[in-house]
C-alpha positions in Angstrom: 10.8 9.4 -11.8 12.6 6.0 -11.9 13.2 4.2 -9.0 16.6 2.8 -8.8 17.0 -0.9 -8.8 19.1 -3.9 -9.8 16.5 -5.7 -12.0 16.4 -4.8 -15.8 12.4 -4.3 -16.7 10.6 -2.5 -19.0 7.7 -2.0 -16.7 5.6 1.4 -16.2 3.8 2.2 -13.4 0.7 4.6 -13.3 0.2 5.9 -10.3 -1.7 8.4 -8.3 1.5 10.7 -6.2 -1.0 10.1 -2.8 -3.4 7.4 -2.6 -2.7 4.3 -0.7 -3.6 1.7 -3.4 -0.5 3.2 -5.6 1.6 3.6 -2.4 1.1 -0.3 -1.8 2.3 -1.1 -5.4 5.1 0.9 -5.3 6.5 -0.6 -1.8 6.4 -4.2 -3.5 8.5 -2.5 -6.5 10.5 -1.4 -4.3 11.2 -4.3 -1.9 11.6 -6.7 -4.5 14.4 -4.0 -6.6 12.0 -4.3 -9.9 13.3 -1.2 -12.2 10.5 0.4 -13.3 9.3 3.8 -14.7 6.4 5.7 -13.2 4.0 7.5 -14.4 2.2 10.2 -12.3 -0.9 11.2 -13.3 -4.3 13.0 -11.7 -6.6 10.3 -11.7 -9.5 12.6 -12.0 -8.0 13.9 -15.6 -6.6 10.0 -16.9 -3.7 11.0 -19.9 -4.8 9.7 -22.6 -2.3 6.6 -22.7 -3.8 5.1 -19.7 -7.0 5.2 -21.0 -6.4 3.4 -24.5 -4.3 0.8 -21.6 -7.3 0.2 -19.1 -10.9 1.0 -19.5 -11.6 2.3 -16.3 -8.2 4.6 -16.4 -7.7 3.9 -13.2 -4.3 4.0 -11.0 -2.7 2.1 -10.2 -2.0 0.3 -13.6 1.1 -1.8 -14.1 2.4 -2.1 -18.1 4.8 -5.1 -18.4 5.6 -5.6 -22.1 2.4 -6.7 -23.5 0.4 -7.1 -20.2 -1.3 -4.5 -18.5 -2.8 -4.9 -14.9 -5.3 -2.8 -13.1 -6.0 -3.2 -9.0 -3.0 -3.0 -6.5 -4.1 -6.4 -4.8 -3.5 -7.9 -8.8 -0.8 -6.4 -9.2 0.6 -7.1 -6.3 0.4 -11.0 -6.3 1.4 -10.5 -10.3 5.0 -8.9 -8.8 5.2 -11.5 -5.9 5.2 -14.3 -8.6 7.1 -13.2 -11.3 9.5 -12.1 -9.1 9.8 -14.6 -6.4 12.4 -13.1 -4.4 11.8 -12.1 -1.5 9.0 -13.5 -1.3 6.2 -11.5 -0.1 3.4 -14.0 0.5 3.4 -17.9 1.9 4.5 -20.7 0.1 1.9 -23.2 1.3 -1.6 -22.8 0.1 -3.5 -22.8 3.4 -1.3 -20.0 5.1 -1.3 -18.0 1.5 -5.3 -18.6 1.5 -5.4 -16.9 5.6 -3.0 -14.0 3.9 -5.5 -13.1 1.5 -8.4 -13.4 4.1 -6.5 -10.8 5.8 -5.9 -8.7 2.9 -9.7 -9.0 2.1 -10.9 -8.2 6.4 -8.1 -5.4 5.9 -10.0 -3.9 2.3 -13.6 -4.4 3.9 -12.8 -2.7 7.3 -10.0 0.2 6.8 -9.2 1.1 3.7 -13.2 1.6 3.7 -13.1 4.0 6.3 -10.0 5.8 4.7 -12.1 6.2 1.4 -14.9 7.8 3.8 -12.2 10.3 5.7 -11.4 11.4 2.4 -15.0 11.6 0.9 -15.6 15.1 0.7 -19.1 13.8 0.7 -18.8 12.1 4.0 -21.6 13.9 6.1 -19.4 12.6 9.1 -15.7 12.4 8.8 -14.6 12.5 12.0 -16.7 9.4 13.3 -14.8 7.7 10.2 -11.5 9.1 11.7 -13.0 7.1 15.1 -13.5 4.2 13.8 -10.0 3.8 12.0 -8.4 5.1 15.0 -10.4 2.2 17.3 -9.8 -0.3 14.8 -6.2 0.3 15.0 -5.8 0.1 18.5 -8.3 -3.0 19.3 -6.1 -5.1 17.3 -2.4 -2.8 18.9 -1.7 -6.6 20.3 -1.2 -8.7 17.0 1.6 -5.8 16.4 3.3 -6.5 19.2 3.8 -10.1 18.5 6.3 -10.2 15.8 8.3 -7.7 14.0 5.8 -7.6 11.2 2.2 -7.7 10.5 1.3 -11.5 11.9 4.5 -12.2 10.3 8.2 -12.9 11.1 9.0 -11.3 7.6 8.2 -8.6 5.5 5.2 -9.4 3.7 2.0 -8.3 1.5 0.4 -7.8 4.0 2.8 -4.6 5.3 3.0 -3.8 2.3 -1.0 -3.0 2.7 -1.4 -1.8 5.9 1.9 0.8 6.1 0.3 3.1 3.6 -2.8 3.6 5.7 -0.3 4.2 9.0 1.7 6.8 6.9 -1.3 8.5 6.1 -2.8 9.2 10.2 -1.6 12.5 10.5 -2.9 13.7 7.1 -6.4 11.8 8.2 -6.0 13.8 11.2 -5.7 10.7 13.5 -3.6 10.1 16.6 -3.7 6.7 18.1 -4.0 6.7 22.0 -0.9 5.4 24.3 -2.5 1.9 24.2 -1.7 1.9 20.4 2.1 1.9 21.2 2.9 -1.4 19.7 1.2 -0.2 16.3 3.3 2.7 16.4 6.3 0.9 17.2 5.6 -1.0 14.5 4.9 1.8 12.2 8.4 3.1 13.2 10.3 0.0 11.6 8.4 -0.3 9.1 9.0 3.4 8.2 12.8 3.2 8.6 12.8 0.5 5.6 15.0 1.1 2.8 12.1 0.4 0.9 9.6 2.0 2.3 11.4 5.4 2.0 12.2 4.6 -1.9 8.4 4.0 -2.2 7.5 7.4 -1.1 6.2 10.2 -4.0 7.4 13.8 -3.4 3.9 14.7 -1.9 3.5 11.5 0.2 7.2 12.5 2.0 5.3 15.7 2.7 2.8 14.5 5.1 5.7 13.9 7.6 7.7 16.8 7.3 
């Protein structure tokens, strides 16, 4: 699959077709209209290209020219920079310093519990499910105050956090009626031009 865009690149894009780290990678691609290849590949059987390009084989990895880049928060920042426009994270250090605070708090607190939902391990799944869905709706109000998250514009941090709303149904999670600006939210954020280029054949499934 190549993604259409107005930006010559030779960039390649490994990525998983489902998993939320990928998902986030491939929004920022998409937002900023960086042409790219992609590469899907089961990340429990790495081809063996990815492995000679990153010693863990992980996904998502990002080859640009002679540079390769493993972990979608790296990659990420790598895209925002190179590629400043539009900008996807704050020009002045002390605000681009909360941003990443955020990105961290946001790592730590949900995309743990999404790694537990989908631990077939998990001896408890459904007090993971819980705690997303609670920790989704405690913080409903910081949606409702701008259009994006704690933002005016479309940012990394969206960019993070709109994977993990995508995914509620497949996690079996419905928020409760005081969630509705997070849904709201969700909504817009949804009915992005990029946001619906981002999405993989099997992530477009989970809503149909």
């Amino acid at each position: 699959m190549a993604v259409i865009a107005n930006r010559k690149s030779v960039m390649t894009l490994f990525s998983d077709a489902s998993d939320i780290h990928s998902h986030r990678v491939r929004i920022v691609l998409a937002e900023k209209g960086i042409n790219f290849d992609v590469v899907y590949v089961d990340p429990t059987n790495p081809p063996e290209d990815l492995l000679e390009l990153s010693p863990y084989g992980a996904v998502p990895t990002l080859v640009d020219r002679d540079l390769v880049l493993y972990d979608s928060h790296v990659i990420m920042e790598y895209l925002d920079e190179r590629f400043p426009h539009p900008p996807l994270m704050p020009v002045d250090p002390v605000s681009r310093g909360r941003t990443r605070m955020t990105l961290r708090r946001i790592q730590k607190d949900w995309d743990s519990l999404v790694e537990a939902i989908q631990n077939p391990n998990n001896p408890d799944p459904a007090k993971s499910r819980k705690e997303l869905a609670e920790g989704l709706t405690v913080v409903a109000p910081i949606f409702q105050q701008k259009p994006f998250f704690m933002s005016s514009e479309f940012s990394l941090m969206d960019c993070v956090v709109g994977p993990i709303l995508w995914r509620l149904p497949k996690y079996g999670i419905e928020l409760p009626g005081s969630a509705k600006p997070v849904l709201d939210y969700a909504k817009r954020l949804f009915e992005m031009d990029s946001f619906k280029a981002s999405l993989s054949e099997v992530e477009n499934e989970m809503h149909l």
